[in-house]
N, C-alpha and C positions, 0 to 999 in steps of 0.2 A: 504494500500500500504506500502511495505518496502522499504526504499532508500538501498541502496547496498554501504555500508557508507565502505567497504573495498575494493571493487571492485579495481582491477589495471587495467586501461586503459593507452594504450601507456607508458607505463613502469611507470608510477606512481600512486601512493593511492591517492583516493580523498580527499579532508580535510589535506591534510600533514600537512599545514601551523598553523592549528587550533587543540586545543588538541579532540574538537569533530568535525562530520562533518557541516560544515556551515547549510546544509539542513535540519538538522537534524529536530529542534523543527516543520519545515514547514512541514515536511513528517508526523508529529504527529498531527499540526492542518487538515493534508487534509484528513488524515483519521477518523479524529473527527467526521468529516461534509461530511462523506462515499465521498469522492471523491480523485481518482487517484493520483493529484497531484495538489501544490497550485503554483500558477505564480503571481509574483510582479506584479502590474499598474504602474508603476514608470512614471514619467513624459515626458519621451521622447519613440517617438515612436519605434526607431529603439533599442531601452533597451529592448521593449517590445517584437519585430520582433526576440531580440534571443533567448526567449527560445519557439520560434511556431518550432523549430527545435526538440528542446527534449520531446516537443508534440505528435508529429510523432513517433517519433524512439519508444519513451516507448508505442504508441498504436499499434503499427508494434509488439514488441516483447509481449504484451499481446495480441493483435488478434483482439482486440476490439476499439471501438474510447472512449474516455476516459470522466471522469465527473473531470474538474477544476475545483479551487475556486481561484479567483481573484474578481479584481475589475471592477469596469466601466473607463474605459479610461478618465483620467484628463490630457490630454498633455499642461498643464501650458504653457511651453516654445513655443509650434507650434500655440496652440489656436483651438478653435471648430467655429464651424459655425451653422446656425439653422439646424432643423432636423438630428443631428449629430448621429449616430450609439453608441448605448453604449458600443457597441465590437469590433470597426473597424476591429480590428486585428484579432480576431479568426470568424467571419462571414464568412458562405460557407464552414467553414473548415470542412472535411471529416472526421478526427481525433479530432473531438470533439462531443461528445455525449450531454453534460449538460455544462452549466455556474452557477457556484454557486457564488451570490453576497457574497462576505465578507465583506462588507460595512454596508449591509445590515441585519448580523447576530448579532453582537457583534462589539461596541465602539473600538478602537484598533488593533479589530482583520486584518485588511487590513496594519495599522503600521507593526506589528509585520512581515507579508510575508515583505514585501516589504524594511526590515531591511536585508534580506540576499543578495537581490540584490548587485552583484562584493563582498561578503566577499565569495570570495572561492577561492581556485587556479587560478595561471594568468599565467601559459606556453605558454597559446597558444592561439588560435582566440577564439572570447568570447562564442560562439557556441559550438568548442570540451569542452570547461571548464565547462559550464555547464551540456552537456550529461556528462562529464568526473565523475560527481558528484552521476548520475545516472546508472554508468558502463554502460553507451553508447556511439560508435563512431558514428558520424553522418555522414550517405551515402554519404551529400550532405554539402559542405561548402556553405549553404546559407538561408536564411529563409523561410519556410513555408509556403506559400500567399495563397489566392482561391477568385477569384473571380465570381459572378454569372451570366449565360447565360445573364439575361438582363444589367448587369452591361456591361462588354464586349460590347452587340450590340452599347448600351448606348455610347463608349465612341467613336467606328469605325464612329458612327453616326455624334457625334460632329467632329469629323475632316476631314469626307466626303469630304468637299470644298479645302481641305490643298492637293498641290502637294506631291506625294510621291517622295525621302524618307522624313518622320517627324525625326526631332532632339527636343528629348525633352530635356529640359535645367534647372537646378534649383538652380539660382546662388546665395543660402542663405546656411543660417544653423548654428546652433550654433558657432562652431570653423570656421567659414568662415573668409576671411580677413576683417579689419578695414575700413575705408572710405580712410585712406592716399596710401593706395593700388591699384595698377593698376588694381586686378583681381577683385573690389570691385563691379566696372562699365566700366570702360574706356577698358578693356582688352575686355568682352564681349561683348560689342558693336563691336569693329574690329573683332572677331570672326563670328558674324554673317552676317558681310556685306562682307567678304573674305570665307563664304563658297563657296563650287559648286554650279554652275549654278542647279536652279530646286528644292533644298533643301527648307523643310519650316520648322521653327522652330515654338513649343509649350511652353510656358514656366510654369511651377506648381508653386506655392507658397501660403500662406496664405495671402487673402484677409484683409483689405487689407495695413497690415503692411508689407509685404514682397512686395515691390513694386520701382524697379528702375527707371522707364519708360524705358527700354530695347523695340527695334523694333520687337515684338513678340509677337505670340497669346495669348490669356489669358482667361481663363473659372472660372468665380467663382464656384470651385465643395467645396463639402463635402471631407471627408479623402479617404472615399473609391472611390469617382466619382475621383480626383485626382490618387490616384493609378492605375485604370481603362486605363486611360489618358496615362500614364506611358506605361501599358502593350501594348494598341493599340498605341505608337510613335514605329519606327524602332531602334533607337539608342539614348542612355543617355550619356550629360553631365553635372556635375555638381559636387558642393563641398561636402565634407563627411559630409552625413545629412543624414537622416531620408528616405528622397527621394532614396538616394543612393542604398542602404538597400532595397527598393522596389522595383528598376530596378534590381539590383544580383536575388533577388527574382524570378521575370519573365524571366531570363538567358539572360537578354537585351545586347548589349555591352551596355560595359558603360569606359567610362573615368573620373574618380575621382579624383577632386584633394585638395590636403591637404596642410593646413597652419601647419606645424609643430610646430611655435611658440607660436601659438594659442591653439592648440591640446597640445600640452605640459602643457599649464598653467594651462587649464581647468583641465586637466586629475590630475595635481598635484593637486590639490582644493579637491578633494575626497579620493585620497589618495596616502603619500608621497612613489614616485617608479613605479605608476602608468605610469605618464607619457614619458619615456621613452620607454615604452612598448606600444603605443597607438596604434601604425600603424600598429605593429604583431596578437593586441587584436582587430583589428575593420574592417580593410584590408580584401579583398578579393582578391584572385591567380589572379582568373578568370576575373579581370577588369583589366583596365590599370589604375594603380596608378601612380600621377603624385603630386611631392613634390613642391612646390611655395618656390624654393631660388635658387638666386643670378642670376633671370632673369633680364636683361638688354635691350633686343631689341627684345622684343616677342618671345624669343624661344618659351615657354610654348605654346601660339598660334599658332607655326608654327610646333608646337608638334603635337599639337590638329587637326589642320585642313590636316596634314597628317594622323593622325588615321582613321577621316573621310573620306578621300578621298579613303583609305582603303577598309575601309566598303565597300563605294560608290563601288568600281569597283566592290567586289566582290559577287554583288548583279548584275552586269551587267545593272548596269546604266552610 
């Protein structure tokens, strides 16, 4: 495979920033190891979620579904559960031919991909940046998902009993707010007891550290039975996570909301510039993005359960 290290996409060269292209040496190990292209394992899942985008595009414009070399999913930060999938993320997918462990070849060799991860251009959402590297514009501002006929029945199954419409809800995630924060718990408990009459809420999180006691259903799944879950609720809310990322994925509504202060610090910890740019780099058009400052008497809530109520009618409930 050739990366298209000069390609202008949306008016700029990939790699500007850098005297070679960031991708470069990666394009040279995935051809080493005859495969397409190599993609980071990086520790959070929705890092992982963007490049199932430039997966797509590059196997759309060669014709064929593609042979990567990546890793086995380690999400440190989210955590596994037993019988954990070693690919969550490219499982089902239509656009992948082969998995080639780079764990498994050579000491290093999964370091070395996963050093490129965010060194490349930052204009724009982290999806065009990355095609942007591969002289692709991507169809679709959002990630790549698939999940399998029995996955799906699987998950309609589990929530059989639940009134429709389901709100699935996932009040974590890394940059989410602190404990001194109203949105932390106190804010979503008054969310869900002030929805519409009829609504049932689902909540996802990781077993079982991610756990508020929140008045909400609760399934211990796997990564994928969790995404499942997602696809089969009607509508998403929740903090910018991983979760989030899965519901754009499934073209869910969803209402996302962001600690900027939080999002800020992290983003600067990796690198200085970064986080000002967070919300441009991680944001979706397509959701309602909703900023957590200088609420005082539940706007945000009354943001929120107006979105919903939204939905609600126009579903003709």
């Amino acid at each position: 495979m050739r990366c298209d290290l000069n390609a202008k996409v949306s008016g700029r060269a990939g790699g500007a920033f850098l005297p070679t292209s960031p991708f470069l040496a990666v394009c040279s190990v995935a051809t080493k190891y005859q495969c397409d292209i190599a993609i980071p394992n990086v520790t959070g899942i929705g890092d992982v979620l963007m490049y199932t985008r430039v997966v797509e595009e590059l196997a759309m414009r060669k014709g064929r579904p593609l042979n990567i070399l990546t890793g086995r999913m380690v999400p440190i930060d989210v955590g596994t559960v037993d019988d954990e999938e070693a690919y969550p993320i490219w499982k089902a997918n239509p656009f992948v031919n082969k998995i080639v462990d780079a764990q498994a070849i050579a000491p290093g060799l999964l370091q070395e991909i996963n050093a490129v991860h965010e060194n490349h251009c930052q204009f724009g959402h982290m999806i065009s940046n990355i095609c942007a590297e591969y002289g692709l514009v991507p169809r679709m501002l959002r990630p790549s998902l698939y999940l399998t006929e029995a996955e799906c029945r699987e998950a309609l199954l589990r929530l059989a009993d639940l009134p429709r419409p389901i709100l699935c809800v996932h009040p974590y995630g890394t940059s989410s707010p602190m404990e001194n924060h109203p949105w932390y718990k106190q804010e979503w408990i008054k969310l869900i007891d002030e929805l519409p009459s009829g609504f049932s809420v689902v909540e996802v999180g990781l077993h079982p550290q991610e756990n508020k006691s929140l008045p909400t259903k609760r399934f211990r799944t796997t990564l994928r039975q969790m995404m499942a879950i997602v696809w089969a609720s009607d509508l998403f809310v929740g903090f910018d996570s991983s979760v989030a990322h899965v519901a754009t994925a499934f073209s869910k509504p969803a209402m996302v909301l962001w600690d900027p202060i939080r999002k800020n610090e992290i983003d600067e910890r990796v690198q200085p510039g970064f986080g000002p740019a967070a919300f441009s780099r991680w944001s979706y058009p397509q959701n309602r993005n909703v900023m957590l400052l200088g609420e005082r008497n539940g706007e945000i809530r009354k943001l929120a359960l107006s979105w919903i109520g939204e939905f609600h009618r126009s579903i003709g409930t």
